[in-house]
DRENDO-1510 file (C-alpha; in Angstrom, 1 decimal, always signed):
<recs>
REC; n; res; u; v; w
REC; 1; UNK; +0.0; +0.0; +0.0 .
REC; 2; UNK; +1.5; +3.6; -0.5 .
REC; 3; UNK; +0.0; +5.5; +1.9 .
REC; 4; UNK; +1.9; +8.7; +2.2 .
REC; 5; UNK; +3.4; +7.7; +5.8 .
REC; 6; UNK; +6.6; +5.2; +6.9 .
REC; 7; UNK; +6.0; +1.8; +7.9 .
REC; 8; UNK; +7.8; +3.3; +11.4 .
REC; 9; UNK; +5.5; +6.4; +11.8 .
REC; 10; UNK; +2.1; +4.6; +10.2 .
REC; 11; UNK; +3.6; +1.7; +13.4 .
REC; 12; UNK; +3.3; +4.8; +16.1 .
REC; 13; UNK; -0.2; +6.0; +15.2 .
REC; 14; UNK; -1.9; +2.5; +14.6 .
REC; 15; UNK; -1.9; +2.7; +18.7 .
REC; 16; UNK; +1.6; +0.7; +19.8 .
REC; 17; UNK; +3.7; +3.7; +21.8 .
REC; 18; UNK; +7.3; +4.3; +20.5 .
REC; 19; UNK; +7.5; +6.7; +23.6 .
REC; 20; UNK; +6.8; +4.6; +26.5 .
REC; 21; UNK; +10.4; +5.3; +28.2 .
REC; 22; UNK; +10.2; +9.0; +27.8 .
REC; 23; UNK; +9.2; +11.5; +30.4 .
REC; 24; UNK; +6.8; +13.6; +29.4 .
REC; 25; UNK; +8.9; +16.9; +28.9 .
REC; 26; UNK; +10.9; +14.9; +25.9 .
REC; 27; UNK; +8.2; +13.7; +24.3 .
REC; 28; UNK; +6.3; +17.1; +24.1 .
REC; 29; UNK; +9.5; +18.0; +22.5 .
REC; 30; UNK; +10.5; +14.9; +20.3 .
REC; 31; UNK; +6.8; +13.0; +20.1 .
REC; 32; UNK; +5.3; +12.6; +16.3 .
REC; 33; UNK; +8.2; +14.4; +15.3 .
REC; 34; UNK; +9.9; +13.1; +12.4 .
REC; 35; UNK; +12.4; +15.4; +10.3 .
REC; 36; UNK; +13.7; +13.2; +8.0 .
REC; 37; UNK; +10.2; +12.4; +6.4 .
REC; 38; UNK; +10.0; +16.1; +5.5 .
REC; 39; UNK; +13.4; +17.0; +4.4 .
REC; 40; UNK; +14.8; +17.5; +7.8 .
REC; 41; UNK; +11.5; +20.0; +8.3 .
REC; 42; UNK; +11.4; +19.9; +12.4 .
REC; 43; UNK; +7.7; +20.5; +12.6 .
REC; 44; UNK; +5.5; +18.6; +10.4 .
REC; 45; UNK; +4.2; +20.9; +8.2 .
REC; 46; UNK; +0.9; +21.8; +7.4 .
REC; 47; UNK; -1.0; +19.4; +4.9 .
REC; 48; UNK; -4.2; +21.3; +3.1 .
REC; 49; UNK; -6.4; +18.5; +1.3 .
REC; 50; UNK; -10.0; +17.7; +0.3 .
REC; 51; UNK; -9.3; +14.8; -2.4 .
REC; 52; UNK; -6.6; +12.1; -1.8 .
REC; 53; UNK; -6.1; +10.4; -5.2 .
REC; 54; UNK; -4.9; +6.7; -5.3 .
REC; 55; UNK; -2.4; +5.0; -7.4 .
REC; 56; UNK; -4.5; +2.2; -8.6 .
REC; 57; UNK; -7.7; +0.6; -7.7 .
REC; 58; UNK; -5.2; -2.1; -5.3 .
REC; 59; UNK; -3.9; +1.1; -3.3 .
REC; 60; UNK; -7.5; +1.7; -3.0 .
REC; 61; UNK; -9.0; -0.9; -1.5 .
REC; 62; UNK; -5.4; -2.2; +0.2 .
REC; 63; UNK; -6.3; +1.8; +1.9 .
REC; 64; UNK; -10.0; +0.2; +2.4 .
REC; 65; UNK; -8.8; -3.0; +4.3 .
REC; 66; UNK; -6.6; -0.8; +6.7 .
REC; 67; UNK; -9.3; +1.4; +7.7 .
REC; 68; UNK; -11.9; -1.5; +7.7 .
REC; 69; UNK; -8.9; -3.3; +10.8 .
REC; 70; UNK; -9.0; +0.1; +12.4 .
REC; 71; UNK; -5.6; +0.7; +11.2 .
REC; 72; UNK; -4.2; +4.5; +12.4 .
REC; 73; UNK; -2.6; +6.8; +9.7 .
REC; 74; UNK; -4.2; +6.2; +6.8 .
REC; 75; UNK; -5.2; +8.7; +4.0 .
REC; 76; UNK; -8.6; +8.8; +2.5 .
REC; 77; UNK; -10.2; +11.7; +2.2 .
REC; 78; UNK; -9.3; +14.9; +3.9 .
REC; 79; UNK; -12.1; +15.2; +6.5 .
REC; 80; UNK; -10.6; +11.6; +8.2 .
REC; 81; UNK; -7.4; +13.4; +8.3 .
REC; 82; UNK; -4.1; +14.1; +7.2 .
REC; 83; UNK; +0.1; +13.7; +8.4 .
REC; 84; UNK; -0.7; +17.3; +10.2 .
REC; 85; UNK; -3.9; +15.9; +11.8 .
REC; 86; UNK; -2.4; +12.2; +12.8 .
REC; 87; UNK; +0.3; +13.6; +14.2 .
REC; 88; UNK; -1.7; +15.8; +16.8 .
REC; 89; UNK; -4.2; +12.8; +17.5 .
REC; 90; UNK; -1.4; +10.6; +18.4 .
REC; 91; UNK; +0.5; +13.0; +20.8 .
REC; 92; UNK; -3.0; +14.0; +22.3 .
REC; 93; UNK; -3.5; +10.5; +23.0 .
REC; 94; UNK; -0.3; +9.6; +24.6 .
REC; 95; UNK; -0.5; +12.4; +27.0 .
REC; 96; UNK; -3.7; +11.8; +28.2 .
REC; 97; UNK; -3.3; +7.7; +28.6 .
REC; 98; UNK; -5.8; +6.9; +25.9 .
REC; 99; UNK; -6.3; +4.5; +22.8 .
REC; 100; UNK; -6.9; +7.0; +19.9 .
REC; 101; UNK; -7.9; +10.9; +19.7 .
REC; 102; UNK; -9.9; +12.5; +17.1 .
REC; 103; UNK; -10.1; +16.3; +16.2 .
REC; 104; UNK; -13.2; +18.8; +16.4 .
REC; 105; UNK; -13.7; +21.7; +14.9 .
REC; 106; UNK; -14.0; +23.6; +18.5 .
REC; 107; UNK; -14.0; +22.2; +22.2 .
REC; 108; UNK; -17.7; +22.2; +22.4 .
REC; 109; UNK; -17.5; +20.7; +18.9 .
REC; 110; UNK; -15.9; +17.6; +20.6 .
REC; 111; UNK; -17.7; +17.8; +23.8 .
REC; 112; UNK; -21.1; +16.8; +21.9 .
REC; 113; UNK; -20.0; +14.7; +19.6 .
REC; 114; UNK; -18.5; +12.7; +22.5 .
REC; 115; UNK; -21.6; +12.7; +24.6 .
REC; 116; UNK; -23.6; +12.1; +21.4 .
REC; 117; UNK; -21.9; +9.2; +20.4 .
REC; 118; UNK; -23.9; +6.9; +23.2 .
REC; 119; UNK; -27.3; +7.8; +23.3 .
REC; 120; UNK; -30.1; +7.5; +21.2 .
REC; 121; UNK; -34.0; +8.5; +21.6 .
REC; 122; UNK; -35.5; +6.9; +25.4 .
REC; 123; UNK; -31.5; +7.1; +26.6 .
REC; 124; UNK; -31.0; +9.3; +30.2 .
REC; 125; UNK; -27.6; +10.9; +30.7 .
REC; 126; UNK; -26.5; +12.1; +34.4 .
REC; 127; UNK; -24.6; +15.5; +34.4 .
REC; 128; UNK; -22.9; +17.7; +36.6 .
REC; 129; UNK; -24.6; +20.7; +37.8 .
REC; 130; UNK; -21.2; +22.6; +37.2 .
REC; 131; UNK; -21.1; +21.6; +34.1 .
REC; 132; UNK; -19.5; +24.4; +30.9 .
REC; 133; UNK; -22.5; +26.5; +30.1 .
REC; 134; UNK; -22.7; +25.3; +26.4 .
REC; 135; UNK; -23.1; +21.6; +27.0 .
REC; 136; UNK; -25.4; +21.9; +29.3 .
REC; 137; UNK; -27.6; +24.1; +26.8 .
REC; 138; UNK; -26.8; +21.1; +24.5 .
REC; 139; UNK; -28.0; +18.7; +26.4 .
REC; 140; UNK; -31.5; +20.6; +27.6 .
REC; 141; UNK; -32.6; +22.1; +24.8 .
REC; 142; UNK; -31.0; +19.8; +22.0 .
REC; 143; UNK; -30.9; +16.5; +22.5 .
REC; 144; UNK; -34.1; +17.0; +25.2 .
REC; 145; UNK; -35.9; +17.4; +21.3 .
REC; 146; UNK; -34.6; +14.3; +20.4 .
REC; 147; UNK; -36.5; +12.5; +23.3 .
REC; 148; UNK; -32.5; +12.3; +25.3 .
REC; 149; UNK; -33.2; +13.2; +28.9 .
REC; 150; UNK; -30.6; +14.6; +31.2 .
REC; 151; UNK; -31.0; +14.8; +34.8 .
REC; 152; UNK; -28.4; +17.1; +36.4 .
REC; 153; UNK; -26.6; +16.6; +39.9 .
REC; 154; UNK; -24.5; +17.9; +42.4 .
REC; 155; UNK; -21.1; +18.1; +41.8 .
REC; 156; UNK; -19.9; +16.9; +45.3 .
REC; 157; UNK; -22.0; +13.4; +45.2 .
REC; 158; UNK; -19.6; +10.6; +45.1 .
REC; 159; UNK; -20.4; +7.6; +44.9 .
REC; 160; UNK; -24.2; +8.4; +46.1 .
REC; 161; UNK; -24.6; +9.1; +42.6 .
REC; 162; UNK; -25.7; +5.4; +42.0 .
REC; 163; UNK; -29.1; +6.4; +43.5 .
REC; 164; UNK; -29.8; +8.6; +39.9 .
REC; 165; UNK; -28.3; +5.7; +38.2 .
REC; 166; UNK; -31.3; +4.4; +36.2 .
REC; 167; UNK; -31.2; +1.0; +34.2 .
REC; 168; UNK; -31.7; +3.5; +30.6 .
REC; 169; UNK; -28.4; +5.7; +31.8 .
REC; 170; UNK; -26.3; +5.3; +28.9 .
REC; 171; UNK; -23.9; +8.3; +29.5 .
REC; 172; UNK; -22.3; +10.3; +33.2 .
REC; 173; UNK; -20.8; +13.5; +32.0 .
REC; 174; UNK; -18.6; +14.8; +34.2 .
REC; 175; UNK; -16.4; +18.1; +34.4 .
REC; 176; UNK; -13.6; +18.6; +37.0 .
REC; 177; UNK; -12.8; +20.7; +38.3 .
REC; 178; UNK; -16.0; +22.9; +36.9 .
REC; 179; UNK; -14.9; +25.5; +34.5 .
REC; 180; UNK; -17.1; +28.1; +36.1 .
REC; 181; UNK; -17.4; +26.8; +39.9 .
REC; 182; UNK; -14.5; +24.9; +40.4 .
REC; 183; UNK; -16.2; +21.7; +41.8 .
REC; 184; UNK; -13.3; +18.5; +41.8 .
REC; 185; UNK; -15.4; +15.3; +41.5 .
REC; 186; UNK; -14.3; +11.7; +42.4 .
REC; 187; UNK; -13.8; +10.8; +39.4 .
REC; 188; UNK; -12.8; +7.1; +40.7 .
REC; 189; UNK; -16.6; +6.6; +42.4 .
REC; 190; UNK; -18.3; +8.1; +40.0 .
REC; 191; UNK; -16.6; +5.7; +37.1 .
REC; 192; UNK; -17.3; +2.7; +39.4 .
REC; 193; UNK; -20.8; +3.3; +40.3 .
REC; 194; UNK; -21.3; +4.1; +36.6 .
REC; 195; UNK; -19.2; +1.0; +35.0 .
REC; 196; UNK; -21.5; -1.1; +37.8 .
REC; 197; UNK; -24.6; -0.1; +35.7 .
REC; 198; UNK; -22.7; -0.3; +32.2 .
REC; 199; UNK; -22.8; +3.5; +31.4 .
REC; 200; UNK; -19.9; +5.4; +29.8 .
REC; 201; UNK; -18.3; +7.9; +31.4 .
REC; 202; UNK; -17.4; +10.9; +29.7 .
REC; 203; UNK; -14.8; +13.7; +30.8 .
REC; 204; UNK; -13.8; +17.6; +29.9 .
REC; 205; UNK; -10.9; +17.3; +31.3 .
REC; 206; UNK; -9.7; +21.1; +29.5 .
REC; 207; UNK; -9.4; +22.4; +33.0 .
REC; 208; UNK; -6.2; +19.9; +33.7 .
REC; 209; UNK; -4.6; +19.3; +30.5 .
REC; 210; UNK; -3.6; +16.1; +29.7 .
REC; 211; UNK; -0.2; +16.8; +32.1 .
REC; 212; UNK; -2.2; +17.2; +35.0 .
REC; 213; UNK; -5.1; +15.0; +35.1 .
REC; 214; UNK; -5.2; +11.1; +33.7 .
REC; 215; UNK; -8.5; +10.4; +33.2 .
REC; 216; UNK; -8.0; +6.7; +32.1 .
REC; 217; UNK; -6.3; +5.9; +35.1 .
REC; 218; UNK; -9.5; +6.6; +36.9 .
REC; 219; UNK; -12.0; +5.0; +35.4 .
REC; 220; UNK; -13.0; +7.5; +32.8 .
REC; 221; UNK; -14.1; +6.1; +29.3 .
REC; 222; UNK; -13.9; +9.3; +26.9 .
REC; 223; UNK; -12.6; +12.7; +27.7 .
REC; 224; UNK; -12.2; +15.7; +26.0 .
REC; 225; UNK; -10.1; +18.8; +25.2 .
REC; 226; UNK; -10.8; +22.3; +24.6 .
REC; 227; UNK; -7.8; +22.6; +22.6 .
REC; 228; UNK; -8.5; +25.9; +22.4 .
REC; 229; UNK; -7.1; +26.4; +25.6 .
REC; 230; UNK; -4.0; +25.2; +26.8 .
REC; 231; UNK; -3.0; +23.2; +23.9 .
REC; 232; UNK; -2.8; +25.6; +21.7 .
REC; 233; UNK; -1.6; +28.0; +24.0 .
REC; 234; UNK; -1.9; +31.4; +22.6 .
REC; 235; UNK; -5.5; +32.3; +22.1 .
REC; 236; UNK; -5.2; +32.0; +18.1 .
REC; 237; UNK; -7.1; +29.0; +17.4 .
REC; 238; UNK; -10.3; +26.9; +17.8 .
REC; 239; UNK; -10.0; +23.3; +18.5 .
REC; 240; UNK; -11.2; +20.3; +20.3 .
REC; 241; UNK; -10.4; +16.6; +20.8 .
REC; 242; UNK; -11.8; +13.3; +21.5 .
REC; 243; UNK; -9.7; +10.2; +23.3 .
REC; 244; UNK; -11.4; +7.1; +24.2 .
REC; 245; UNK; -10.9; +3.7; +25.2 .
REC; 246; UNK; -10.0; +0.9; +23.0 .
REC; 247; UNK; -13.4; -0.6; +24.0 .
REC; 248; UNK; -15.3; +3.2; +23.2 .
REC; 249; UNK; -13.1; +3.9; +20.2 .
REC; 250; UNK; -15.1; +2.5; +16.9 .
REC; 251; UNK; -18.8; +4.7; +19.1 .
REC; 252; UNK; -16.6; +7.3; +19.1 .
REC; 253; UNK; -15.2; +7.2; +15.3 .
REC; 254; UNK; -18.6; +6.2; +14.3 .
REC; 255; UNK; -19.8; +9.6; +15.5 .
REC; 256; UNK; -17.5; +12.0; +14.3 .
REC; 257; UNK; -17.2; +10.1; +10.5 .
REC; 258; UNK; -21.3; +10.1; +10.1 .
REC; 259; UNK; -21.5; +13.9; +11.3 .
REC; 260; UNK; -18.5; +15.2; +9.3 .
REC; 261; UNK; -16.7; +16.4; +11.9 .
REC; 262; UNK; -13.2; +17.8; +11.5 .
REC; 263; UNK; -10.8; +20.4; +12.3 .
REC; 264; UNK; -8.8; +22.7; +9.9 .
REC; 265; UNK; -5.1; +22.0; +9.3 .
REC; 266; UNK; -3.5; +25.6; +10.2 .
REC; 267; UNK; -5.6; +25.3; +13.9 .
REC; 268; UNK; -4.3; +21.5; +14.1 .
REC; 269; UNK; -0.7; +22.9; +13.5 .
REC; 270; UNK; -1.1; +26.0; +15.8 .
REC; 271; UNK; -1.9; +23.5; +18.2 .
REC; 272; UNK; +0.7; +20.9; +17.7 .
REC; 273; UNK; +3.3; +24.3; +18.4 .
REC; 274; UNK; +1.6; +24.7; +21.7 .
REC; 275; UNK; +1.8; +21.3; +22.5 .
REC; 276; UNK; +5.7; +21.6; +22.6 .
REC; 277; UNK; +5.6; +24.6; +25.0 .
REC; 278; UNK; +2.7; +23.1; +27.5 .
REC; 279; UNK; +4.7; +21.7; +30.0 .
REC; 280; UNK; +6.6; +25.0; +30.6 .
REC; 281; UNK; +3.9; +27.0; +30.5 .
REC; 282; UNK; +1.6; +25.0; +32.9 .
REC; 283; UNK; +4.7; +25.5; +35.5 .
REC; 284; UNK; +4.4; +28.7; +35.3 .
REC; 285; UNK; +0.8; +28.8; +35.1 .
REC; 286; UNK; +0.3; +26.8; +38.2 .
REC; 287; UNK; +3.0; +29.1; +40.2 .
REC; 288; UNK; +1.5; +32.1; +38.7 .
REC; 289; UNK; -1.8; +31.3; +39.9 .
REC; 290; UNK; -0.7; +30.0; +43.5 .
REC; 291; UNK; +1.4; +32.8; +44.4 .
REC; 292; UNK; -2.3; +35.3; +43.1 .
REC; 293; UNK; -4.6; +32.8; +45.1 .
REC; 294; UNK; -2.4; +33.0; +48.3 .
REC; 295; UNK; -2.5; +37.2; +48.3 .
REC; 296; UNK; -6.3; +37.1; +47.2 .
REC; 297; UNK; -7.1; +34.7; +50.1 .
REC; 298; UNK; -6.0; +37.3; +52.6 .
REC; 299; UNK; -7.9; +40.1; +51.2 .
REC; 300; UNK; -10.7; +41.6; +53.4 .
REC; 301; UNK; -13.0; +42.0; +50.3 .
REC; 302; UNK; -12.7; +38.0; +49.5 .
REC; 303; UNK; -15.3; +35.6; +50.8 .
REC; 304; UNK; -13.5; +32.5; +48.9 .
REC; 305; UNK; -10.8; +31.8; +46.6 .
REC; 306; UNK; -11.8; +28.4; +44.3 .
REC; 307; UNK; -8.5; +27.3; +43.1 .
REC; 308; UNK; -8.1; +23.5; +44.0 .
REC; 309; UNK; -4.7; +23.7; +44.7 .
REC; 310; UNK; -4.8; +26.5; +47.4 .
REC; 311; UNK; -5.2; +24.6; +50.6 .
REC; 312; UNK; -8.6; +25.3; +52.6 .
REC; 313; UNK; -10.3; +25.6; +49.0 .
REC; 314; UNK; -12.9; +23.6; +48.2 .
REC; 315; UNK; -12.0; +20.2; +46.9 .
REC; 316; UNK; -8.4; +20.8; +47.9 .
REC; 317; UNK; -8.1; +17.1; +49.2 .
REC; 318; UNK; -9.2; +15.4; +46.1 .
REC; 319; UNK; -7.5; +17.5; +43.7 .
REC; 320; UNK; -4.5; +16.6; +46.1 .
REC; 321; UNK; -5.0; +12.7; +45.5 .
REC; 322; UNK; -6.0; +12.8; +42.1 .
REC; 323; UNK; -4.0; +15.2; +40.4 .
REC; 324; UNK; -0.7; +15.8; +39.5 .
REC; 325; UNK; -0.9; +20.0; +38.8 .
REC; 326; UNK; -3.2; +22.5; +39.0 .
REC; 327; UNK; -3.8; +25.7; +35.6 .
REC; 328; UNK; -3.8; +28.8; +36.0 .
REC; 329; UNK; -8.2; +29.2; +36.0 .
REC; 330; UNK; -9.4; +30.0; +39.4 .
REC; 331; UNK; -13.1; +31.2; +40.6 .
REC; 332; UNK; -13.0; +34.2; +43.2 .
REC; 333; UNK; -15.9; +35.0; +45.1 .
REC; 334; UNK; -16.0; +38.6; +46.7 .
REC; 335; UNK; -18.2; +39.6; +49.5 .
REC; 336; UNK; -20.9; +40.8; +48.8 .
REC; 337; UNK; -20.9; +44.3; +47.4 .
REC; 338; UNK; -22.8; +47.1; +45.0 .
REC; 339; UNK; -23.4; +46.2; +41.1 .
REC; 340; UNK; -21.8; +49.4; +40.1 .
REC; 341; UNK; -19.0; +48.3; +42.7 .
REC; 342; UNK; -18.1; +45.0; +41.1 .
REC; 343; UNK; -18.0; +46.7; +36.9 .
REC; 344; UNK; -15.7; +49.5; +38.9 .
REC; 345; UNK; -13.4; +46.9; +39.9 .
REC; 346; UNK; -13.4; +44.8; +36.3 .
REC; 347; UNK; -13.1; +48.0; +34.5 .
REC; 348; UNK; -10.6; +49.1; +36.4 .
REC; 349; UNK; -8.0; +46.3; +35.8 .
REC; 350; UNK; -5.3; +46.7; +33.3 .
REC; 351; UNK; -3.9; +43.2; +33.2 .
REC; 352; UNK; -6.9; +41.3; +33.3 .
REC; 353; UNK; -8.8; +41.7; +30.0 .
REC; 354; UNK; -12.7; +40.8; +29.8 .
REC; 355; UNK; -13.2; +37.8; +27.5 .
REC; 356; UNK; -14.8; +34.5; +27.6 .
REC; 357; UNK; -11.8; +32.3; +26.6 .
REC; 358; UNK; -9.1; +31.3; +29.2 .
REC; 359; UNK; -5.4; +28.9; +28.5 .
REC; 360; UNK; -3.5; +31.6; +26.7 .
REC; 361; UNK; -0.5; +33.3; +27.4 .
REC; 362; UNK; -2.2; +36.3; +29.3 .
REC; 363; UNK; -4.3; +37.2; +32.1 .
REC; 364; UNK; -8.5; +37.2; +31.6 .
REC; 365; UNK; -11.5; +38.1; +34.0 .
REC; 366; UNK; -15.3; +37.2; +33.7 .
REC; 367; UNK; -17.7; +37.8; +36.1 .
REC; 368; UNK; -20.3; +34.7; +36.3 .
REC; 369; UNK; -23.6; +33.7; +38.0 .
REC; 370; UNK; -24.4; +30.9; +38.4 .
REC; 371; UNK; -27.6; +30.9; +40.3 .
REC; 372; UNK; -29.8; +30.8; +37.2 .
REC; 373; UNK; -28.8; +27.3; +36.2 .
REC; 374; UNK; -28.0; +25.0; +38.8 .
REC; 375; UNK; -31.2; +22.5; +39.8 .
REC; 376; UNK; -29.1; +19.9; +42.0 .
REC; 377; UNK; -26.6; +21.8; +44.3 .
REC; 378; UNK; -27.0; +24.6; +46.2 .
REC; 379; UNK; -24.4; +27.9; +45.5 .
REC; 380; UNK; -23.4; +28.9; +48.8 .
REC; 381; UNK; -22.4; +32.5; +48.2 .
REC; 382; UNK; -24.2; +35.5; +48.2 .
REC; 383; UNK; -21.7; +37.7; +47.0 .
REC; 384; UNK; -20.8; +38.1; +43.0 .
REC; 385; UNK; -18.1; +35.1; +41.4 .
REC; 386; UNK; -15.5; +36.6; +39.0 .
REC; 387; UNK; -13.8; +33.7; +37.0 .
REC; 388; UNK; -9.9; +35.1; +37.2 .
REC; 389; UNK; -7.2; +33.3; +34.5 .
REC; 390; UNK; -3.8; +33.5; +35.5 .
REC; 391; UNK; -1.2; +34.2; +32.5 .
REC; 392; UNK; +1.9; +34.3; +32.0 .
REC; 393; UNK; +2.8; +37.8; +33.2 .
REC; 394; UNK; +4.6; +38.6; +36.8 .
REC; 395; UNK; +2.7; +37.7; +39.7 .
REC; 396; UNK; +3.9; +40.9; +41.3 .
REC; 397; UNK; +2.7; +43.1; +38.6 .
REC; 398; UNK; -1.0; +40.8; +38.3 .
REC; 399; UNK; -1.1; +41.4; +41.8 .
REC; 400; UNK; -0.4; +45.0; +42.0 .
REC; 401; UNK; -3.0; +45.4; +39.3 .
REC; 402; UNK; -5.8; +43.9; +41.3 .
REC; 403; UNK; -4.7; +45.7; +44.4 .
REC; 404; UNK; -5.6; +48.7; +42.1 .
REC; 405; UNK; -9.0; +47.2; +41.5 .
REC; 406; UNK; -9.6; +46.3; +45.2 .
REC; 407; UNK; -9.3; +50.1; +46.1 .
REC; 408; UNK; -11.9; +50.7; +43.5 .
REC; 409; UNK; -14.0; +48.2; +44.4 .
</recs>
């Protein structure tokens, strides 16, 4: 068959890891990298193509046979992917423990296709309450039409989510920490209880990266990545992915083929740059974040810092036995205080820009409520939430900024 990849690198994406002895620092930097293929090219380079053409009606259906086995790496059409596009899906998977990754067009892209790709009309899906905004709109008012019902529940329920189990539960979607709240689930429980009553579990595990979080190791059947966010890295591209189990894969790829799903080539090689830079950058994001959650925590006008990693915050303890690192995304809740107060402090900031995206280089603030959709857990706090990312810029000079903000407020 010629297929437009090596018999060594067609070897590393048909699932069997080349990299197993590698820490993860060498692979970010060596992984699905292969110069010589390219004419000593370091990255691979960015393949644009609709229509693959085949030598002969053999390379045809020899192509046919190897996608028909499941075998990785294998140009058909440009939608299934490409060098640029296997390249990505292979390191994706690797980091995050899985058996094979697939590409979305945009994080919620991947987060429906993957909690799409098990249900059917009749089916119930279990969901937590701090779930990202947009998947839970998804799931209410899109696949609700479809006759898919969702019941939603608290974050903090453990293994007592069993009781909600119900014997048509095909799918528990879970999000930790929340994106918005900061909730960290046990995962472990959860996966148990749910595996008990033979229901997928699926993951966004954006908030983590695949460095800091290993959903496979706990039980977790399909997660998913914003890519958009630390992945990529600089706030230039939109991206998701999908990694699954062997035993989820051909659901998963059954999902994605039949609803034409796909992500462009120049975001899939934005993303494999920041792929090299993500372990450095988490580092700093994580100390970044820390050293701002420590100095927030001892402001008078703070009711509660939600950063997983500071401890005394909520969820501290599991975060602490599950995971391995924490991002730079945090939730601050402020006492409560004036409306005009609160868009005096935002305003106020220069560091912190107002925008709805976090996982880039720089520092971002959004203030959130999320009173308005939660049905299973009670929000504690009576004073306004402010979602706070923590870039890449000096802690001193973040800090001095919202000092400046605090006076306003």
């Amino acid at each position: 068959m010629n297929a437009p990849l090596t018999s060594d690198m067609a070897h590393s994406l048909a699932g069997t890891p080349t990299h197993a002895k590698q820490a993860v620092e060498t692979f970010l930097s060596h992984g699905t990298r292969s110069p010589k293929e390219y004419g000593g090219t370091v990255n691979p380079p960015v393949c644009r193509a609709s229509t693959i053409v085949f030598e002969s009606m053999q390379d045809m259906d020899e192509r046919q046979q190897a996608i028909d086995h499941d075998e990785a790496g294998v140009m058909w059409y440009g939608r299934k992917g490409t060098p640029t596009t296997f390249a990505l899906q292979e390191s994706i998977a690797y980091l995050e423990g899985g058996y094979r990754t697939l590409l979305a067009s945009s994080g919620l892209a991947a987060c429906i296709a993957a909690l799409s790709a098990f249900v059917k009309a009749g089916d119930h899906i279990l969901m937590g309450d701090s779930v990202y905004g947009p998947t839970r709109h998804y799931a209410t008012s899109i696949l609700a039409r479809y006759g898919i019902a969702t019941t939603f529940y608290d974050p903090a329920i453990g293994a007592g989510i069993e009781a909600l189990i119900r014997p048509n539960t095909r799918v528990v979607y879970v999000e930790s920490p929340g994106s918005q709240t900061f909730e960290v689930q046990d995962i472990p429980a959860i996966a148990a209880c749910a595996h008990r009553h033979g229901a997928r579990v699926v993951m966004d595990n954006t908030w983590a990266s695949p460095l800091y979080f290993k959903p496979f190791e706990h039980g977790v059947d399909v997660s998913v990545q914003a890519c958009t966010k630390y992945i990529t890295g600089h706030s230039d591209a939109l991206l998701g992915s999908i990694t699954s189990t062997r035993e989820a894969w051909q659901e998963v790829r059954s999902y994605v083929y039949a609803h034409g799903l796909n992500a462009g080539p120049d975001d899939v090689y934005l993303a494999q740059r920041g792929l090299r830079t993500l372990s450095v950058r988490l580092e700093r994001h994580q100390r970044n974040a820390l050293e701002v959650a420590h100095w927030l925590a001892a402001q008078t006008a703070v009711e509660q810092v939600l950063y997983p990693a500071l401890p005394g915050s909520p969820g501290h303890e599991l975060w602490k036995r599950d995971f391995t690192g924490a991002s730079g995304l945090m939730g601050l809740v402020l006492k409560p205080c004036a409306a005009q107060s609160l868009r005096d402090f935002v305003d106020s900031l220069e560091l912190f820009h107002l925008g709805f995206s976090w996982g880039g280089f720089e520092s971002m603030i959004m203030p959130q409520d999320p009173m308005p959709t939660r049905e299973a857990s009670r929000w504690p706090y009576a004073g306004p939430l402010i979602r706070l990312h923590i870039g890449l810029e000096s802690p001193d000079d973040l800090i001095a900024d919202l000092k400046e903000g605090f006076a306003r407020l």
